[in-house]
C-alpha positions in Angstrom: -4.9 -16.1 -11.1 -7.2 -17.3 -14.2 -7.1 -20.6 -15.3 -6.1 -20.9 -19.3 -9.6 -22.7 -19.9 -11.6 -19.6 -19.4 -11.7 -18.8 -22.9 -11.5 -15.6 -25.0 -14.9 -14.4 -23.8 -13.2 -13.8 -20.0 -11.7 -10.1 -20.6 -9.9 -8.8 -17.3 -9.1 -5.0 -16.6 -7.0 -4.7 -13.1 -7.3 -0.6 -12.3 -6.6 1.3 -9.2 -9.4 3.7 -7.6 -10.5 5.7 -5.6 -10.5 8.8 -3.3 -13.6 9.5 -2.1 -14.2 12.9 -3.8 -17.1 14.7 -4.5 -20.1 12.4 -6.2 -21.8 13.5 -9.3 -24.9 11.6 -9.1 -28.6 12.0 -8.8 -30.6 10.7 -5.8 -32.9 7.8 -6.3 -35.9 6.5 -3.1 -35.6 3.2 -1.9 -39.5 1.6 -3.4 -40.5 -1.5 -1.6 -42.7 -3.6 -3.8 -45.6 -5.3 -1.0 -46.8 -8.3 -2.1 -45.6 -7.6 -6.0 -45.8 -11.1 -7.6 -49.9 -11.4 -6.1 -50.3 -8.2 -7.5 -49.2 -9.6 -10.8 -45.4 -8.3 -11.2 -43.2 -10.5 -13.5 -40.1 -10.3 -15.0 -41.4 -9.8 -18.4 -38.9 -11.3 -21.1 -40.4 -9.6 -24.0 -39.4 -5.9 -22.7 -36.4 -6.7 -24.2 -38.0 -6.0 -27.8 -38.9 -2.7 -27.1 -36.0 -1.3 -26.2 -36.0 -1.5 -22.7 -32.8 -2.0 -20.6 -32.4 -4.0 -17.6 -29.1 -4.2 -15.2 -29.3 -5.8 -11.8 -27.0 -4.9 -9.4 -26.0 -7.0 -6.3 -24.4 -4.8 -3.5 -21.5 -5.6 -1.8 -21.2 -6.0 2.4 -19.5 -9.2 3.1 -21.0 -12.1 4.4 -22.2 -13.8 7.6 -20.9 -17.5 7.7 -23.2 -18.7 11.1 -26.3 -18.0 12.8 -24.9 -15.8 15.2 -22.8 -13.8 12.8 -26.0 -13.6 11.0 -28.7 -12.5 13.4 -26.1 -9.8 14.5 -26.8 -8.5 10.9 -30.4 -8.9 10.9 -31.4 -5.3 11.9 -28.7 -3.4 9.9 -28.7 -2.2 6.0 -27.2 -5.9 5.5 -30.1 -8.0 7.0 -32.9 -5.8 6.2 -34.2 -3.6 3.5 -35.9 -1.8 6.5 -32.5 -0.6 7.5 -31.6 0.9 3.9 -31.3 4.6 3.4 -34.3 6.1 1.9 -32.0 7.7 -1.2 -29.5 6.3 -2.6 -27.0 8.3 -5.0 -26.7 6.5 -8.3 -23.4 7.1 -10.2 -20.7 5.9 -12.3 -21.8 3.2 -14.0 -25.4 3.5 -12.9 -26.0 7.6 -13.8 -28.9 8.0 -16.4 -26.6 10.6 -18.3 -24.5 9.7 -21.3 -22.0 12.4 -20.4 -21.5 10.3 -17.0 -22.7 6.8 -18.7 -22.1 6.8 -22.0 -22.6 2.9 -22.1 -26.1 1.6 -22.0 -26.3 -2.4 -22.0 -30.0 -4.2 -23.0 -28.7 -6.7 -19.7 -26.2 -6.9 -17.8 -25.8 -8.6 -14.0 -23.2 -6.5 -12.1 -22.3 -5.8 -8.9 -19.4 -5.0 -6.3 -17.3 -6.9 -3.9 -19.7 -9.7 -2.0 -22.3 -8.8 -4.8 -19.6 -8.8 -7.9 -18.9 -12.4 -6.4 -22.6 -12.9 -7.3 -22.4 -11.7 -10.4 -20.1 -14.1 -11.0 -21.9 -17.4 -9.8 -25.1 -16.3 -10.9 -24.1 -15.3 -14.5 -25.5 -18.1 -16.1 -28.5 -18.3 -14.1 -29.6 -15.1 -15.3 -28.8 -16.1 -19.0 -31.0 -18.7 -18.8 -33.8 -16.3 -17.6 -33.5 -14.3 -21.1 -34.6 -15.0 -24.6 -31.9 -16.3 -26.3 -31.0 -13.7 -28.6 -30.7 -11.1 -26.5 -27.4 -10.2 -25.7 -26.7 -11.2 -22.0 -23.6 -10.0 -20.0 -22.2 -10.2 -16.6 -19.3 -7.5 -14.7 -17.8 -7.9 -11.6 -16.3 -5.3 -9.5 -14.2 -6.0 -6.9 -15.5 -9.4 -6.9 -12.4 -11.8 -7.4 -11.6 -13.2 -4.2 -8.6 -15.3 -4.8 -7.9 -18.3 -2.4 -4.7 -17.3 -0.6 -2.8 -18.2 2.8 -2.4 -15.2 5.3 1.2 -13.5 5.9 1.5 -16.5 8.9 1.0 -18.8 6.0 -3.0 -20.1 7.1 -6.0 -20.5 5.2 -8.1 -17.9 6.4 -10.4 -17.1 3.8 -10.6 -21.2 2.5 -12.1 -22.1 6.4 -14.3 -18.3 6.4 -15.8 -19.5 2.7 -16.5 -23.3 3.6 -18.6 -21.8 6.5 -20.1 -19.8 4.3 -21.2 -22.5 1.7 -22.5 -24.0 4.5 -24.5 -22.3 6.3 -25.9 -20.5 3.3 -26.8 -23.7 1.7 -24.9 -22.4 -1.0 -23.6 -25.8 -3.0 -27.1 -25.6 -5.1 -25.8 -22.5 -7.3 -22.1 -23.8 -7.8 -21.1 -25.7 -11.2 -22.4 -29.5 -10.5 -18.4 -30.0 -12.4 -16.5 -27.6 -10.5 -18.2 -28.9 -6.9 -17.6 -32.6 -7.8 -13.8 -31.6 -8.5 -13.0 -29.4 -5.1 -15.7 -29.4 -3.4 -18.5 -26.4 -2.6 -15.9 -24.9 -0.5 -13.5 -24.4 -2.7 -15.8 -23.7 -6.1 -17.1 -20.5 -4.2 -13.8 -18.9 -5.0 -14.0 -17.4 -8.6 -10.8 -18.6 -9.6 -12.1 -22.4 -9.5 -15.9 -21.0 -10.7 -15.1 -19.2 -13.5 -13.9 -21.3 -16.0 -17.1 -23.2 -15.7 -19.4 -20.0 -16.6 -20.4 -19.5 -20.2 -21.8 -16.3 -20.1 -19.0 -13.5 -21.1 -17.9 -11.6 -18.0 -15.6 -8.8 -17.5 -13.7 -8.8 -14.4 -12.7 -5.2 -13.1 -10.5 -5.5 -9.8 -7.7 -3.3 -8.0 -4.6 -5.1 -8.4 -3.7 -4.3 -4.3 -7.3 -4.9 -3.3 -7.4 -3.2 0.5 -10.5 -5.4 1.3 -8.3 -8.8 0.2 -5.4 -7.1 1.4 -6.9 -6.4 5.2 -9.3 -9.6 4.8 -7.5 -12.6 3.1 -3.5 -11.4 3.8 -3.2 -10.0 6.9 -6.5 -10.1 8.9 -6.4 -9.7 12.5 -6.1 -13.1 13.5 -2.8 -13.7 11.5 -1.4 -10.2 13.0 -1.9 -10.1 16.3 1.0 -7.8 17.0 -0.3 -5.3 14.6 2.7 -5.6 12.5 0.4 -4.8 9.3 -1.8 -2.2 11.0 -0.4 0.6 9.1 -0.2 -0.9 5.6 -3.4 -2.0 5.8 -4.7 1.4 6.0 -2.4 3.4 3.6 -0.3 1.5 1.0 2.4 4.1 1.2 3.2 3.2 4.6 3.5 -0.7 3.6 7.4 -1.6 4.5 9.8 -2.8 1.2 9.1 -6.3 2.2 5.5 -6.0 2.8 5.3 -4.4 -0.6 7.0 -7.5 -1.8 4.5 -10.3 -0.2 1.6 -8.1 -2.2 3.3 -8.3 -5.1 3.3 -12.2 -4.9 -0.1 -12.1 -4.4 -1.7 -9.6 -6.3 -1.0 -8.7 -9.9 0.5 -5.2 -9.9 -1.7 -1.9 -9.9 -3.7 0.2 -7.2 -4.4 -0.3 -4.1 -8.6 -0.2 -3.6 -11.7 -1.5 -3.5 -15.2 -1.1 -5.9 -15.0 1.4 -8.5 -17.9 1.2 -11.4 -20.8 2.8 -9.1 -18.3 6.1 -8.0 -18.0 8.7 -10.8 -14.7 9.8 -10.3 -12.9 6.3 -10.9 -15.8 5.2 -13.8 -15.8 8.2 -15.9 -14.3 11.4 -15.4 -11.7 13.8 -16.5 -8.6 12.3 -13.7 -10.2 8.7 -14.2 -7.6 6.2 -13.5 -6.4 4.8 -17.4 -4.7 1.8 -18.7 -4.1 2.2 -22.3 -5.3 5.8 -22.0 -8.8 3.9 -21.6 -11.3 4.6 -18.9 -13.3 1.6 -17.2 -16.0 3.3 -18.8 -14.7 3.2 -22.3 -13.4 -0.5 -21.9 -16.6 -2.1 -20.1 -18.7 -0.2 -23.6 -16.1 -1.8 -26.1 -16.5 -5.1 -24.5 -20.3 -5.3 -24.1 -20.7 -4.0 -27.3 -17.4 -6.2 -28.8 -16.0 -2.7 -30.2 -12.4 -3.7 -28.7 -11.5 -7.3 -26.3 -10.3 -5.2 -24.1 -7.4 -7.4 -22.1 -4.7 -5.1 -19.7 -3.3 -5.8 -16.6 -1.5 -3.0 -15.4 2.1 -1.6 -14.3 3.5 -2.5 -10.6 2.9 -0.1 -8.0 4.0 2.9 -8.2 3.8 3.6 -11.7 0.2 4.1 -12.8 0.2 7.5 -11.6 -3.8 7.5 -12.7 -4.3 6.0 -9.5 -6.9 6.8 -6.9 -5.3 4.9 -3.9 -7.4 4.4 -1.3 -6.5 5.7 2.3 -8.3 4.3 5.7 -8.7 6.7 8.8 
């Protein structure tokens, strides 16, 4: 799934997740900033000095790849910051507690799904922004979307992300290398993108990941008889041979989606584990280079740490 050339810096954790339990968290308002750069606002480098931390966070939410699929997202929390909910519950890896958080990073670009794909592509970009001795990382959650054919053998997800390039005018943030190799198309997916990044990034993905799972294997295009349906929303209702076709795709683990911004799958008590480590624990060692933290985990079923995730 990684190309060779990535380099020792590229550490990958594959977990499982995540029942949607009860959230420890605290609640934090949504603050608009009107007119902030006239006002004088700045991203002011030398913060760093003093102690102060920064970590941007891209949300997740897909993408729109044309006008008309974008205007229909215009007025919702995807299109408009008007749409957001007032409070937001921060958690996992963004609680202000210790007991919660214990890993506090002078920067760090995250972010999950659509937004831990940012993270990726953006990495270096931010470096850039930062003196050069501080230390800069980048996490992904959720974010590696690999380039694979659906379960009737089409490319899906290549034609969806070409559109996507496109329309976006995206080409302008892609390695200059990677784009005159494959093309912008193809140099949106992170397996092509990522060997070109010099920033240190640590990947963190679900090993059956249900939004690749529903989205890039079987979505509803490629399975118009539904054959899927019931796999797609409960991996322990996926067939033998179903189970097989994941397992070709996917290295083995959990089956789920985003995990570093919910408590219960970033640090808590029944955590999911590999190495009897926590995705807490591993993303600290790794910023901090306490441990290269490198596991991929066990084919489904065995991680019984698991927090699988199951669709209504």
């Amino acid at each position: 799934m990684v190309s060779k050339g990535v380099g020792p810096w590229l550490c990958i954790i594959l977990v499982g997740l995540l029942s949607l339990l009860t959230t420890e968290g605290y609640d934090v308002g949504l603050t608009f900033l009107d007119s902030a750069v006239a006002k004088g606002a700045e991203f002011v480098s030398e913060k760093f000095s003093q102690g102060f931390v920064f970590r941007i966070n891209y949300q997740g939410g897909g993408w729109c790849n044309n006008v008309t699929n974008c205007l229909a997202r215009r007025d919702t929390r995807l299109g408009s910051s008007k749409q957001m909910l007032k409070l937001e519950t921060f958690s996992g890896m963004f609680h202000n507690k210790p007991k919660y958080n214990p890993a506090v990073d002078p920067a760090m670009l995250a972010g999950c799904s659509a937004g831990g794909l940012t993270s990726i592509l953006q990495c270096d970009n931010f470096r850039s922004l930062l003196p050069p001795t501080t230390k800069v990382k980048c996490l992904s959650d959720a974010g590696f979307f690999i380039n694979a054919k659906t379960v009737i053998g089409t490319s899906h997800i290549e034609g969806f992300y070409a559109d996507v390039v496109k329309t976006h005018g995206s080409a302008k943030v892609l390695s200059p290398a990677c784009v005159a190799k494959l093309g912008p198309g193809l140099c949106f997916f992170p397996q092509n993108m990522v060997q070109y990044i010099k920033t240190p990034i640590f990947l963190i993905n679900a090993a059956y990941d249900s939004w690749q799972v529903k989205n890039i294997l079987a979505p509803g295009v490629a399975d118009r008889k539904g054959t899927w349906r019931e796999c797609k929303l409960d991996i322990t209702k996926c067939s033998s041979a179903q189970l097989n076709i994941l397992q070709g795709m996917f290295i083995n683990s959990c089956y789920s989606h985003c995990q570093t911004g919910i408590q219960e799958t970033w640090l808590r008590n029944d955590s999911p584990l590999l190495g009897n480590t926590t995705i807490a624990k591993a993303v600290g060692d790794w910023y901090y280079e306490r441990n290269a933290f490198q596991k991929i985990d066990c084919p489904y079923p065995c991680d019984k740490t698991c927090h699988n995730r199951v669709f209504d």
